[in-house]
MARDO-805166 format. One line per field, with one value per residue: x, y, z of N, C-alpha, C, O, CB in turn; residue in one letter; residue number from 1. Coordinates in Angstrom, 3 decimals, always signed. Glycine has a CB too. Layout:
<sites>
n_c1	c(X | ...)
n_c2	c(Y | ...)
n_c3	c(Z | ...)
ca_c1	c(X | ...)
ca_c2	c(Y | ...)
ca_c3	c(Z | ...)
c_c1	c(X | ...)
c_c2	c(Y | ...)
c_c3	c(Z | ...)
o_c1	c(X | ...)
o_c2	c(Y | ...)
o_c3	c(Z | ...)
cb_c1	c(X | ...)
cb_c2	c(Y | ...)
cb_c3	c(Z | ...)
type	c(A | ...)
seq	c(NUM | ...)
</sites>
This chain:
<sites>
n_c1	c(+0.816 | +1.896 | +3.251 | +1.253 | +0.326 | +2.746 | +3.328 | +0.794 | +1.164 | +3.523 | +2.414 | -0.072 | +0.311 | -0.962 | -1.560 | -1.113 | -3.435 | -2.740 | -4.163 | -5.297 | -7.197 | -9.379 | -9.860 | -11.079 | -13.085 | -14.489 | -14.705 | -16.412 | -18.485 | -19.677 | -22.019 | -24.640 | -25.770 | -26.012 | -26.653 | -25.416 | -22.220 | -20.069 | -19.750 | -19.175 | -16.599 | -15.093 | -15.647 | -14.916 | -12.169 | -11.208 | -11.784 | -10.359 | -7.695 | -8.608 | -8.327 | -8.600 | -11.265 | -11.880 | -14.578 | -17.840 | -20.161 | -23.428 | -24.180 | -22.106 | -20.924 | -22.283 | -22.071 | -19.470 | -17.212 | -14.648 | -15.033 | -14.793 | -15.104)
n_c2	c(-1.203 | +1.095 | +1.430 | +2.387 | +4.467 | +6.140 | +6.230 | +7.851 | +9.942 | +11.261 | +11.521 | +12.677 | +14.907 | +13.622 | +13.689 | +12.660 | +12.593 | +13.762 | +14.865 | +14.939 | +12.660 | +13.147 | +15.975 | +15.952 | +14.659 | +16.295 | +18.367 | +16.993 | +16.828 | +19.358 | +19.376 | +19.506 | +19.423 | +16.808 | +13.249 | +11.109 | +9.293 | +9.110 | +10.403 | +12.475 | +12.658 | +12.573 | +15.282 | +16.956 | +15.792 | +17.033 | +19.567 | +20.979 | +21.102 | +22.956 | +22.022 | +20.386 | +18.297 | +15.693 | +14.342 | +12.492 | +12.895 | +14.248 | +15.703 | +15.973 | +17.811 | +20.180 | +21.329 | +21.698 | +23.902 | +22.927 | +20.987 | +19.154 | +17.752)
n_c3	c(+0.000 | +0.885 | -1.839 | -3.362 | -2.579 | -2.464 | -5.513 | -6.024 | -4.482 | -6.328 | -8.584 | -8.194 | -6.446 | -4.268 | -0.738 | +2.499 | +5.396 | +8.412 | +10.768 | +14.364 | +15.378 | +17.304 | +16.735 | +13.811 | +14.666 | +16.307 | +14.497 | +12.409 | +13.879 | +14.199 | +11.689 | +9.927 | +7.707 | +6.819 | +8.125 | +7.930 | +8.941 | +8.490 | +5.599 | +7.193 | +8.314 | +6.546 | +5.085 | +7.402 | +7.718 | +5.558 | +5.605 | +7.715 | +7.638 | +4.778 | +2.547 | -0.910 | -1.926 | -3.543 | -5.132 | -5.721 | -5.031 | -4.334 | -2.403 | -0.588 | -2.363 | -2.962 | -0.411 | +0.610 | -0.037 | -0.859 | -2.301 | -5.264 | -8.718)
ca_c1	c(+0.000 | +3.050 | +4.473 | +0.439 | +0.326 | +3.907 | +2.989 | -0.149 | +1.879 | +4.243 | +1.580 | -1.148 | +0.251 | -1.995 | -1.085 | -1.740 | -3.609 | -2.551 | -4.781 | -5.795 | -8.735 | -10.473 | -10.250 | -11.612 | -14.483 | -15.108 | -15.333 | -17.349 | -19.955 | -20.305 | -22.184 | -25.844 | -26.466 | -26.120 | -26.467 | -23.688 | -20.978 | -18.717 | -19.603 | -19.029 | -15.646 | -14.729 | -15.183 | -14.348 | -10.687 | -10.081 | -11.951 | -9.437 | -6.359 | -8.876 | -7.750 | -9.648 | -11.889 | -12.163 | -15.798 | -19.069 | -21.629 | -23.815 | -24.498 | -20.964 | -20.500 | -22.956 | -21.871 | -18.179 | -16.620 | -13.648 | -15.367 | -14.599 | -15.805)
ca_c2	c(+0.000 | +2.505 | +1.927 | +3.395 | +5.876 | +6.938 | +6.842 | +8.762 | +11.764 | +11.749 | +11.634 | +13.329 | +15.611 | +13.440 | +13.766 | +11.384 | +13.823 | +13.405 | +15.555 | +14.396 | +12.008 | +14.120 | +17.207 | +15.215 | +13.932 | +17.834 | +18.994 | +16.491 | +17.213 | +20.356 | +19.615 | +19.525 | +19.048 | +14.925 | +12.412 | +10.064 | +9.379 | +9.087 | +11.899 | +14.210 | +12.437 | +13.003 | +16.185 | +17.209 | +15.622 | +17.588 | +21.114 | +21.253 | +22.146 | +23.792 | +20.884 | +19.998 | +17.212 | +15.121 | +13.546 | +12.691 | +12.923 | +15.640 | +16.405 | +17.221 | +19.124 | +21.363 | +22.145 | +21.858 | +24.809 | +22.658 | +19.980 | +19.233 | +16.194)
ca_c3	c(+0.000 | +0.579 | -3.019 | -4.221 | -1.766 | -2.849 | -6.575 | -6.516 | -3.957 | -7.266 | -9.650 | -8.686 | -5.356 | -3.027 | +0.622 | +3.967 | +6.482 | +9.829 | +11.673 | +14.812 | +14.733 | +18.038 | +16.087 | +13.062 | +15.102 | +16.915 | +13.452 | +11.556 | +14.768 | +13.393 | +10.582 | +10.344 | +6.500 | +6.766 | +9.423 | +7.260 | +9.789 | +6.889 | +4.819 | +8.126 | +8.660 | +5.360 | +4.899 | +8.467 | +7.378 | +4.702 | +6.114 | +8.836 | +6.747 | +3.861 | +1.794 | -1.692 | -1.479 | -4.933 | -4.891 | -6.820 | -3.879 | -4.786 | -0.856 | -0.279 | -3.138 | -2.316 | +1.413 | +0.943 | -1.137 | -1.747 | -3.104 | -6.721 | -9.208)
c_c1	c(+0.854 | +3.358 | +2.892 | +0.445 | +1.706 | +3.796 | +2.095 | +0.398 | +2.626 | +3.537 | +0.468 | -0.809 | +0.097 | -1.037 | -1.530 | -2.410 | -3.830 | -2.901 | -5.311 | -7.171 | -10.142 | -11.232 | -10.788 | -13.275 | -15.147 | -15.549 | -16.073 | -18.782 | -20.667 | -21.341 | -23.554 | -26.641 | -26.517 | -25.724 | -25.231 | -22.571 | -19.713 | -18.493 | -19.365 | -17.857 | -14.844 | -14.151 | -14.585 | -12.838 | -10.492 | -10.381 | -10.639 | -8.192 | -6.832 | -8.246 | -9.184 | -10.417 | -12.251 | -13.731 | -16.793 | -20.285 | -21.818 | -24.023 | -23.403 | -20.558 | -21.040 | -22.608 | -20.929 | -17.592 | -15.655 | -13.900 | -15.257 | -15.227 | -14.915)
c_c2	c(+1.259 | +2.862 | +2.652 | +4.593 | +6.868 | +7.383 | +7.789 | +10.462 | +12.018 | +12.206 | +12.872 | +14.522 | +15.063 | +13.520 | +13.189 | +12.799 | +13.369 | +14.117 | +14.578 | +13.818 | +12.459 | +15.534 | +17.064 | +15.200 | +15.512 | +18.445 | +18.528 | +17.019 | +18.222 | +20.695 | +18.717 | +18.725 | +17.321 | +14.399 | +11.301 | +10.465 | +9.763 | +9.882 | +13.192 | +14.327 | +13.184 | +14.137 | +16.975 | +17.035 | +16.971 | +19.422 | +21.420 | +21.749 | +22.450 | +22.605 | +20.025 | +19.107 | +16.304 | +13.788 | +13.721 | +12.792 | +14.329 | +16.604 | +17.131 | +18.300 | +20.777 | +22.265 | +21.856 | +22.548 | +24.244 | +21.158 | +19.698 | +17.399 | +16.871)
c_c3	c(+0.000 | -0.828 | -4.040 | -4.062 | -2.481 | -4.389 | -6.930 | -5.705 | -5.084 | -8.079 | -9.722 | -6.937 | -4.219 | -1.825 | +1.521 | +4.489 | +7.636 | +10.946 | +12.927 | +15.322 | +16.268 | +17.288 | +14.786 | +13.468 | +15.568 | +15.774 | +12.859 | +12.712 | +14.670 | +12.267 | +10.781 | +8.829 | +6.277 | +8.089 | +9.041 | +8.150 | +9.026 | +5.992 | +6.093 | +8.143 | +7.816 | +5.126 | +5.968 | +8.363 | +6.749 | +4.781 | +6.969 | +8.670 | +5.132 | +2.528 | +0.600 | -1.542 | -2.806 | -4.623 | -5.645 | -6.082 | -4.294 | -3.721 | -0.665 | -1.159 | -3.072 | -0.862 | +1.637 | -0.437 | -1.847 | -2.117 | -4.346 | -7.273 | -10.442)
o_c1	c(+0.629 | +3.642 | +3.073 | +0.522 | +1.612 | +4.052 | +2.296 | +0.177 | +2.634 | +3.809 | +0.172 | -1.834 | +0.634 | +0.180 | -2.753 | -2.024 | -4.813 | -2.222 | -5.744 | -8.114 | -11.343 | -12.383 | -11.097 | -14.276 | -16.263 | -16.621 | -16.857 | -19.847 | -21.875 | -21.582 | -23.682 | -27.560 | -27.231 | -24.883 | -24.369 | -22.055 | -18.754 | -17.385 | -19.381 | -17.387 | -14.111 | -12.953 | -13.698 | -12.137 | -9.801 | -9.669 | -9.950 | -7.656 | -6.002 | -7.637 | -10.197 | -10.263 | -13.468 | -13.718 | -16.935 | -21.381 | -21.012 | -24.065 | -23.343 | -20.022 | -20.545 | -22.842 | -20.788 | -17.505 | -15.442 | -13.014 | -16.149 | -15.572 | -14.814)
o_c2	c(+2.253 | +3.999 | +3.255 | +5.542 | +8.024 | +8.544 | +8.535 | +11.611 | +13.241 | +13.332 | +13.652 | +14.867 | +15.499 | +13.418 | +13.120 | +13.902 | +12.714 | +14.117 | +13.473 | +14.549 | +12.186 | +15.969 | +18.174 | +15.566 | +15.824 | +19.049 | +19.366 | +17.485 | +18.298 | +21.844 | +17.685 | +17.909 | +16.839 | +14.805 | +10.839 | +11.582 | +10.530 | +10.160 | +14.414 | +15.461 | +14.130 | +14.377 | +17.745 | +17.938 | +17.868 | +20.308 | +22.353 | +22.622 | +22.333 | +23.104 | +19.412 | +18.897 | +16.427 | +12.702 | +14.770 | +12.760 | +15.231 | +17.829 | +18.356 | +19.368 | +21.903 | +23.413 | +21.568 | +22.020 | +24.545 | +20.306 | +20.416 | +16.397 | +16.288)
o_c3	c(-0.690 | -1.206 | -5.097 | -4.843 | -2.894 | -4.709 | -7.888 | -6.087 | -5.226 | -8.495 | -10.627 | -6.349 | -3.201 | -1.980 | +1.408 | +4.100 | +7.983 | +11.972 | +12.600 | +15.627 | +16.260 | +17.240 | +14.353 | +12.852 | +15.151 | +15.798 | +12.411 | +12.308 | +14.894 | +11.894 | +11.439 | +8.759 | +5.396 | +8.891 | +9.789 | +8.193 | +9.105 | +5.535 | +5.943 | +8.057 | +8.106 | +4.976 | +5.599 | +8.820 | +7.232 | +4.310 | +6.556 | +9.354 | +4.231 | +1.581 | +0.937 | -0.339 | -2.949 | -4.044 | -6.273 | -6.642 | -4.523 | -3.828 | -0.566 | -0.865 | -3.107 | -0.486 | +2.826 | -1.545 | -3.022 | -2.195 | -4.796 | -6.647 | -11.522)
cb_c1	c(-0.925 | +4.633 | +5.821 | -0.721 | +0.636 | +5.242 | +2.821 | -1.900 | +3.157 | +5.016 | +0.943 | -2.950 | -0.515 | -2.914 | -1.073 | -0.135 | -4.704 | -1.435 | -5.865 | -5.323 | -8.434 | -9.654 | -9.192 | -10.835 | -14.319 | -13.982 | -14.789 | -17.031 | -19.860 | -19.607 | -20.985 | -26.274 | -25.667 | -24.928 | -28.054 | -22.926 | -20.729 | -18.825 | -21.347 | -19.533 | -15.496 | -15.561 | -15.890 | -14.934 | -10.280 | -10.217 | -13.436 | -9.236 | -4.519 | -8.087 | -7.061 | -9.388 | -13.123 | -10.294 | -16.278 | -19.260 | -21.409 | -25.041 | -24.696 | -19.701 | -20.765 | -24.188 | -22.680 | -17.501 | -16.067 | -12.226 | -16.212 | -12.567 | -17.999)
cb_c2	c(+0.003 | +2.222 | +0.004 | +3.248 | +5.486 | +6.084 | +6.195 | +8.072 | +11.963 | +11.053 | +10.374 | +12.054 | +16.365 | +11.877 | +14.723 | +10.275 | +14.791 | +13.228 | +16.304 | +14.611 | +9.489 | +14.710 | +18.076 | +13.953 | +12.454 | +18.945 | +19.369 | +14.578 | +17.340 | +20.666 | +19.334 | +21.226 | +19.823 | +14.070 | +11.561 | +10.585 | +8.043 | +8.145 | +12.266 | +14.496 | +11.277 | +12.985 | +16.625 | +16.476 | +14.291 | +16.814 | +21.354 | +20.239 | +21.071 | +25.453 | +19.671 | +19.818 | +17.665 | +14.196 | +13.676 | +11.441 | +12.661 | +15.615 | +15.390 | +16.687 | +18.749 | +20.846 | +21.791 | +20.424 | +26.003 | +22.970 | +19.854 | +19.674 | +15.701)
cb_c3	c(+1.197 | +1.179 | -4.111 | -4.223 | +0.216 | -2.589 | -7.118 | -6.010 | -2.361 | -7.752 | -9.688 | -9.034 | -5.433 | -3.026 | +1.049 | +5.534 | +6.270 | +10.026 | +10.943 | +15.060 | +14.476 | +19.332 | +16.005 | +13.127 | +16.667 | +17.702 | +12.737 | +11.154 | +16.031 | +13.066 | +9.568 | +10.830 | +5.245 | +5.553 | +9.884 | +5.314 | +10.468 | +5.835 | +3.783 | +9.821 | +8.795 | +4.717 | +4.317 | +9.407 | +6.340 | +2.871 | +7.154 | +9.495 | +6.589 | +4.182 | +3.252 | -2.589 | -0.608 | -5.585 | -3.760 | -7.912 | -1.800 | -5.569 | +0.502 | -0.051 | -4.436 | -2.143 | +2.810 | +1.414 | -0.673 | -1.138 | -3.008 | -7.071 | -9.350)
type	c(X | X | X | X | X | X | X | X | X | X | X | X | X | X | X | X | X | X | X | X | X | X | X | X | X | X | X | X | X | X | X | X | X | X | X | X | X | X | X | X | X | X | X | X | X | X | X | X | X | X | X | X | X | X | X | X | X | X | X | X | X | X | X | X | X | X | X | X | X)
seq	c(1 | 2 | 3 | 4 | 5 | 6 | 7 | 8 | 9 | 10 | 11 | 12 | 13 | 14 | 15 | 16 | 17 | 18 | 19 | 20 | 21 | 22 | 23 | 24 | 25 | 26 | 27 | 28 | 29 | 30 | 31 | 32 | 33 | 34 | 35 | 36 | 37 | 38 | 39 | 40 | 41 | 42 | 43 | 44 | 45 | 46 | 47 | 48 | 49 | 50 | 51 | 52 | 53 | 54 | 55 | 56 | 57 | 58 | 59 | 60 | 61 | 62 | 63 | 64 | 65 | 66 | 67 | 68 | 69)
</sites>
C-alpha cells in the first residue's frame, strides 16, 4: 500500500492527512447538512487544513466549497 500511496503523492500531489482524529471527530460534529458518519468524517478531514476534497456525492458538493468532481 506505501508503493500506491507513494505513486499517486508523485503523480497526482496526493497527501496522507494526519490531523488528529479528536479534532476530526469535533469537526465532523459540526455539521448539520447529513447524518452520514462518513460523509461528516470526510469532509471534516479535509476542512481542517482547507484541503480539496475530490468527490461525486452531490451532498458534499454542495456544502463543501472545496469539493470538486
Amino acid at each position: 500500500s506505501s508503493m500506491i500511496i507513494d505513486d499517486l503523492a508523485m503523480r497526482l500531489g496526493l497527501q496522507l492527512n494526519d490531523s488528529p482524529f479528536d479534532l476530526v471527530v469535533r469537526q465532523a460534529l459540526t455539521y448539520s447538512w447529513t447524518l452520514d458518519p462518513f460523509d461528516r468524517l470526510i469532509v471534516a478531514t479535509a476542512a481542517l487544513d482547507g484541503s480539496m476534497l475530490m468527490t461525486k456525492d452531490e451532498r458534499i458538493l454542495a456544502h463543501y466549497a472545496q469539493a470538486v468532481w
